[in-house]
N, C-alpha and C positions, 0 to 999 in steps of 0.2 A: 187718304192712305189706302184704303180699301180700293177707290176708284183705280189707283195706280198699277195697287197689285194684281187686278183684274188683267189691266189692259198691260201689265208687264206678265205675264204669264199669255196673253193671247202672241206677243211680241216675240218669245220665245217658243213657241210653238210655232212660228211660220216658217216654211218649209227654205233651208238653206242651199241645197243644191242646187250644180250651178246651172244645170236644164232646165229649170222650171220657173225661170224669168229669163228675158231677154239678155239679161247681164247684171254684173254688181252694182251700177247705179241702180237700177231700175228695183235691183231688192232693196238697198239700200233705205231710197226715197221708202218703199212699203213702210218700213222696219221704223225709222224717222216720223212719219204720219202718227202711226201706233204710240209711239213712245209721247210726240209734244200732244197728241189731244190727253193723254193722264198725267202731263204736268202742270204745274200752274204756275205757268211762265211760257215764254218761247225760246225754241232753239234755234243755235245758226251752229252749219257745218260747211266744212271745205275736207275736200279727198283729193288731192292729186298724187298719184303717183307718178315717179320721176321717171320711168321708163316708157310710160305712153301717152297720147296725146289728151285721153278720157281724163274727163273733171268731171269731178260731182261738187253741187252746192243747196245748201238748203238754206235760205233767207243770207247767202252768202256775201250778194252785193249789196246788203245794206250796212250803213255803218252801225259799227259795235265799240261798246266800250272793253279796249281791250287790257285796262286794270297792268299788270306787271310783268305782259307780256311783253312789254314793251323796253323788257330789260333785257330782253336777247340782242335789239339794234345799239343797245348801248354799249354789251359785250363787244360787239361787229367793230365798233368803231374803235372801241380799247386794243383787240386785235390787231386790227388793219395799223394801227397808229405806231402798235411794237414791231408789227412785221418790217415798217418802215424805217425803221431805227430808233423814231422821236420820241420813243416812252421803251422801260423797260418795269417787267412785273418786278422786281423788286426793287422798285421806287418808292420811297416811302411817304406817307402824309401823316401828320398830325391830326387826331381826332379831338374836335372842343367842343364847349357844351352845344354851341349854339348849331352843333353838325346831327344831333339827334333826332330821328324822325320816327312816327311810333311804328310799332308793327312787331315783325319775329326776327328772328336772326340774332347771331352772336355778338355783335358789333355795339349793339346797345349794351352789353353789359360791363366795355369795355370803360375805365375811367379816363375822364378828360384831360388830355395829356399822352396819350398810349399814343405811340407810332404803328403804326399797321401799312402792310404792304399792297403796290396796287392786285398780287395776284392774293393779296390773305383778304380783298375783299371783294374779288373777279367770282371763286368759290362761294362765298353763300347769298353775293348777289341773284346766282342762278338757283343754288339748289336749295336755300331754303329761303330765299324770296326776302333778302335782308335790306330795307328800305336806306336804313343811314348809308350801310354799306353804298348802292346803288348809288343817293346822290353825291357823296363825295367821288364817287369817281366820274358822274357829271361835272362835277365843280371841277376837275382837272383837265377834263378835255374839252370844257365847251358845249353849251346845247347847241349852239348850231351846229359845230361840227357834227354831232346826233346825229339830229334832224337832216343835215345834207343826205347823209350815207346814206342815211334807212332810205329815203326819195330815191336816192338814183339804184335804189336795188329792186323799184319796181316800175310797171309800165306807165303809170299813171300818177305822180306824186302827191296828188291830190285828194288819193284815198288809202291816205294814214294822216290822220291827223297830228298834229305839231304834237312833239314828245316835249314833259314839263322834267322838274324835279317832283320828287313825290311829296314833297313840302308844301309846292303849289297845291296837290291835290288838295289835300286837305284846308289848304287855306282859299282855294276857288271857291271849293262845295259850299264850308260854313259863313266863309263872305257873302253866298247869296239871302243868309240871313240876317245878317250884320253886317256894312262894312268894316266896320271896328276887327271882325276876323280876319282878316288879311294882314294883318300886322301879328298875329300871335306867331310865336315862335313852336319850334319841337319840343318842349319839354311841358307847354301849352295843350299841345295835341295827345302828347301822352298822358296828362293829369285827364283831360276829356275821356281817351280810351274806358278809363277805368267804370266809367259808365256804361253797363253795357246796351242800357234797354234806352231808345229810343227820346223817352218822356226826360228822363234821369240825364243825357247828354242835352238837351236843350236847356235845361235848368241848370247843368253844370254851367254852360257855356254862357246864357245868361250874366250867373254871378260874376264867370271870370271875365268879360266884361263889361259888367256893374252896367249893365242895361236892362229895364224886363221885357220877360219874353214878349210884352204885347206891342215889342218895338221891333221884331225882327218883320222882315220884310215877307216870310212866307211859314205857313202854319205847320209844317214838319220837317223833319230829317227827309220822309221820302220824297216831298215836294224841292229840298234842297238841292240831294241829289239829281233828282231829275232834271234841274234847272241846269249843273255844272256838268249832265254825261249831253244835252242837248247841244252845249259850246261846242263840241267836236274834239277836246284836249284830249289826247291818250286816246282814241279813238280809230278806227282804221274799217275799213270791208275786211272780211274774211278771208273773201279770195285774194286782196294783196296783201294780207298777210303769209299767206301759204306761197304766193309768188317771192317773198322775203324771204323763207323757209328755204323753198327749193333753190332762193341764189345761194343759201348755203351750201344745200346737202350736194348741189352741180357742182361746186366749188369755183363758184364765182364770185362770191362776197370777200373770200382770204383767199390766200395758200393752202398747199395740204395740209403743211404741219399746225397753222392756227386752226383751220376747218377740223383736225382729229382734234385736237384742243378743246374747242368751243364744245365739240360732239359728245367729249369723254366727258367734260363736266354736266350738259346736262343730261346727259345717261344715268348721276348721280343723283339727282333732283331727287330730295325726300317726299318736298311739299305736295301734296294730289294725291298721297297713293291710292286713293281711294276713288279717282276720275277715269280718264280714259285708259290708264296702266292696268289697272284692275280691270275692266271691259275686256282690251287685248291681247291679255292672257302671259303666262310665264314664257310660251313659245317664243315672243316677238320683243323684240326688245326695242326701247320708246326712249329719244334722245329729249326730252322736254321741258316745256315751264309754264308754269301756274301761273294762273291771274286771279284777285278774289278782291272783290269791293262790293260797297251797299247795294244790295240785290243783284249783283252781276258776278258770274263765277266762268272761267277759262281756263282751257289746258288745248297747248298745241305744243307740235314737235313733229320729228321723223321717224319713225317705224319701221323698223328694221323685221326683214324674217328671210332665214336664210342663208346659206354661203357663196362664197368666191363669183363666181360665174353667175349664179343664180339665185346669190342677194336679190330681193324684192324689195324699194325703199320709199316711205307712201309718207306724203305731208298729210296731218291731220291738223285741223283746227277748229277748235266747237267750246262753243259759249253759250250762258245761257242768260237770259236775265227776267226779271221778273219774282222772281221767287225771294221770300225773306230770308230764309235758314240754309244754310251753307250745307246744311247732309243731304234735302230732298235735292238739290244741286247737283251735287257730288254723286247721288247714286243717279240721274237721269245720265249723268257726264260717264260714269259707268259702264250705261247701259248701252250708251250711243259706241263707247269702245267695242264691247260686245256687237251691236249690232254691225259695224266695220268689220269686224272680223272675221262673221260667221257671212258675210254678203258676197265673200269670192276674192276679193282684191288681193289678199295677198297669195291667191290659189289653196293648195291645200296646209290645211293650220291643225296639229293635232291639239 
């Protein structure tokens, strides 16, 4: 901590005006340097803004676990599909036990049996990162149809990796312990949740497959997970992340009216407020969505500053991973807003 706040106060003192570096990447990259040698983890960043040809990337072409950000190409495809005619948001589904996946959101606390609309769970798919929600409306449209969209929305399809349910996740990672986990169900992974420490979840998971742990195939959670963010599932580069991003904010992925749609809801996004939102200040307002899994934390979106004519509109995207605790995460994710902010890109920011 001490180490951090050192090198976040030296980070903070470096000189922001925009004469005294070549240009905003180049303070940028400075500002970045600073910040990953006092974390303990690494970052990956993407900055493009929509109006010029300048990219900046920091570890941006390699792949990332990008966790629930990946609920934005699910949106796209929910869109695209009403814009077409063949779905409309109040269509309604049945929610049953067996559609529970752990996590936050409203949706879980709804009882088995509830009818919920596709737009009553389009809303906290995005803004507060609601996993059940999320996969029922995979189950309505198809992963592959998913996975086409998100592909053809960048140059290279190859760097996003296949989008799951988020059911899989969890039953990829702890299947690298067991197979036997692959078969548990969501009410499975939510008895697990309640575990929160590490030791306490292998022993859970243990009993509730009436196996001992001296049978699981690798000796922790973080050996697990590593094993299942190595697959490439929910995974993608940066930069065609941000190339996803921008088919939005160009309005190439929808229509106007879906594209203000998709925009306004996640303008609302609770989840993060303490990532890149907070970095980029009250000035600039941040279309976004959060990603958060074992040692890996994300927040990307469009970044608005500015009006009419002279709107400024800059895709961000920065992950981090490595790190155990979800707050030094959050305030590196913070800080990296900050330091986008103060590097020039969106000119002058009071």
């Amino acid at each position: 901590m001490r180490r951090f706040a050192l090198l976040l106060l030296v980070t903070l003192a470096w000189p922001a005006s925009a004469g005294e570096m070549p240009g905003w990447p180049a303070r940028l990259e400075a500002r970045l340097a600073v910040l990953e040698a006092g974390f303990d983890g690494e970052l990956g960043v993407h900055v493009r803004p929509l109006d010029e040809a300048r990219r900046f990337g920091w570890r941006d072409d390699e792949a990332w676990y990008l966790a629930s950000l990946v609920k934005v190409p699910v949106a796209v495809e929910l869109l695209a599909r009403i814009e077409a005619g063949e779905l409309a948001l109040d269509e309604p589904l049945v929610l049953r036990e067996r559609d529970y996946v752990d996590g936050a959101g409203p949706t879980n606390w709804e009882e088995p049996g509830t009818t919920l609309t596709l737009g009553e769970l389009l809303e906290p798919m995005l803004t507060v990162s609601d996993n059940t929600a999320t996969d029922l409306v995979i189950a309505r449209l198809g992963l592959d149809a998913v996975n086409r969209r998100a592909r053809s929305l960048v140059a290279d399809p190859g760097s996003l990796g296949p989008i799951t349910p988020l059911i899989e996740v969890r039953r990829e990672a702890y299947g690298r312990l067991h197979p036997a986990a692959r078969a548990l169900g969501g009410m499975d992974f939510i008895a697990l949740r309640r575990a929160e420490a590490d030791e306490s979840r292998l022993e859970a998971l243990a009993r509730r497959l009436g196996v001992p742990e001296e049978r699981f195939a690798l000796p922790s959670l973080d050996a697990a997970f590593d094993a299942y963010y190595a697959s490439g599932l929910n995974a993608g580069r940066l930069d065609a992340f941000g190339e996803l991003l921008a088919a939005i904010g160009e309005g190439r992925a929808l229509g106007p009216a879906a594209t203000a749609e998709l925009l306004a809801i996640m303008a609302r996004t609770t989840s993060g407020e303490a990532r890149l939102k907070a970095g980029l200040g009250p000035g600039i307002r941040f279309a976004h969505k959060t990603g958060t899994q074992h040692r890996r934390s994300c927040d990307a979106g469009i970044a608005f500053h500015g009006e009419g004519a002279a709107e400024r509109r800059v895709v961000v995207v920065a992950c981090t991973r490595g790190e155990r605790e979800v707050e030094p995460a959050e305030r590196v994710l913070r800080e990296v807003g900050r330091a986008i902010r103060e590097s020039g890109v969106f000119g002058s920011v009071e």
